[in-house]
C-alpha positions in Angstrom: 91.7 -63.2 71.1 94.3 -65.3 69.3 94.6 -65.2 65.2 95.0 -68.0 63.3 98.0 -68.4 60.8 94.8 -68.2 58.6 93.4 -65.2 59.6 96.5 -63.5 59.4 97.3 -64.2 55.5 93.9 -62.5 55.0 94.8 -59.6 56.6 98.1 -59.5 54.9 96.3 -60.0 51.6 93.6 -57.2 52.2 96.4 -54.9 53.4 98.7 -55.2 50.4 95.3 -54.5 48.3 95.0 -51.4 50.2 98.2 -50.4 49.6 98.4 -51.3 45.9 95.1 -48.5 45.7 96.5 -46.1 47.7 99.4 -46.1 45.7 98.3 -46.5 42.2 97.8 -42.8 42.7 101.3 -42.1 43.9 102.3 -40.5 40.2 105.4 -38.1 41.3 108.7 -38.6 42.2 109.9 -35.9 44.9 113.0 -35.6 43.5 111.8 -34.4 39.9 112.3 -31.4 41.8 116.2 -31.1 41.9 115.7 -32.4 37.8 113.4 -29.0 37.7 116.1 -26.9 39.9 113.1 -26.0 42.7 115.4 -27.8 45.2 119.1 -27.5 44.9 119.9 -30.7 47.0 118.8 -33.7 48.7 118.8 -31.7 52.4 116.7 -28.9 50.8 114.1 -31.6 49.3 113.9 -33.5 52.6 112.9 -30.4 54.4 110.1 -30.1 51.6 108.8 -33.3 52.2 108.7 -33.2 55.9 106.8 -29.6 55.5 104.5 -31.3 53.0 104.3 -34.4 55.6 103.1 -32.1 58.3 100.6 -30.4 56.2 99.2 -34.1 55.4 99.2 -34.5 59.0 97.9 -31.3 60.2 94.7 -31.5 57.6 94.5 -35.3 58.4 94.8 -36.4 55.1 95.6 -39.8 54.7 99.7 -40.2 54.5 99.2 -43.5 53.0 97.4 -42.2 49.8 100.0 -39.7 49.2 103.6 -40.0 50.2 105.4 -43.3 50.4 109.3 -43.1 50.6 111.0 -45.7 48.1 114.9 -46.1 47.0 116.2 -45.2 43.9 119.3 -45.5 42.0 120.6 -41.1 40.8 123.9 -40.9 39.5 125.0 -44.8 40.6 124.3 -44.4 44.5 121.2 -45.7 45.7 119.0 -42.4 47.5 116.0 -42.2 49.3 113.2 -40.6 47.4 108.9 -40.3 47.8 106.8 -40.9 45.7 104.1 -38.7 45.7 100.3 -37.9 45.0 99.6 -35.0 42.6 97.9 -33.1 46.0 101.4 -34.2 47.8 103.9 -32.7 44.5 101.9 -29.0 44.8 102.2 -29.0 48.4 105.7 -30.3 48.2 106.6 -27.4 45.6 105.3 -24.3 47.4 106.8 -25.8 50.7 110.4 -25.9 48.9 112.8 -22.9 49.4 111.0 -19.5 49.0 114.2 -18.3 48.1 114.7 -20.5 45.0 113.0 -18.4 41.5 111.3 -21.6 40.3 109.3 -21.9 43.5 108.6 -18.5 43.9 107.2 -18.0 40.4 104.9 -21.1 41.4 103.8 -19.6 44.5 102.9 -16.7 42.6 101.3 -18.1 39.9 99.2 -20.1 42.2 97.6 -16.8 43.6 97.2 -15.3 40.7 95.0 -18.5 39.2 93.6 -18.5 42.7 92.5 -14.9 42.7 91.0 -15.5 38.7 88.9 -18.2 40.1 86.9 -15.6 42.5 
């Protein structure tokens, strides 16, 4: 079946709606993490995100909705960043590096409001 030039513009059109609603809930920006010192470097957030990609992926929860990667300009060089859902920023935090205090006192604190909700 062949599309028309017509047909094609529609799609285009219905697709960058879609993508305007998926990300109109993309509120976070991964790298507010180095700002909040719960990843100490660029390497250490993209391991985050990939984690935080594979949970997505695992639980089949639409990527599209929440994690797009975009460009940004951080101390005059132009960097690779995601911006995120809120779901996608909590996964992304307690995926960081166990090691760091911030993240660990997040992981913690999320039991502990877990184990309050029972």
């Amino acid at each position: 079946m062949l599309a028309t030039l017509d047909q094609l513009q529609e799609h285009d059109r219905i697709s960058s709606f879609l993508d305007s609603l998926a990300e109109r809930n993309l509120t976070y920006y991964a790298s507010d993490l180095l700002s909040r010192h719960a990843c100490q470097n660029l390497s250490e957030l993209d391991q985050a995100v990939k984690r935080t990609t594979e949970v997505c992926t695992c639980m089949r929860l639409p990527l599209r909705e929440n994690i797009k990667a975009v460009y940004r300009s951080r101390g005059g060089q132009v960097i690779r960043d995601w911006r995120l859902s809120p779901m996608a920023y909590m996964l992304l935090l307690i995926n960081a590096d166990t090691s760091n205090e911030v993240v660990a006192q997040l992981q913690a604190e999320l039991i502990k409001r877990a184990l309050h909700q029972e």
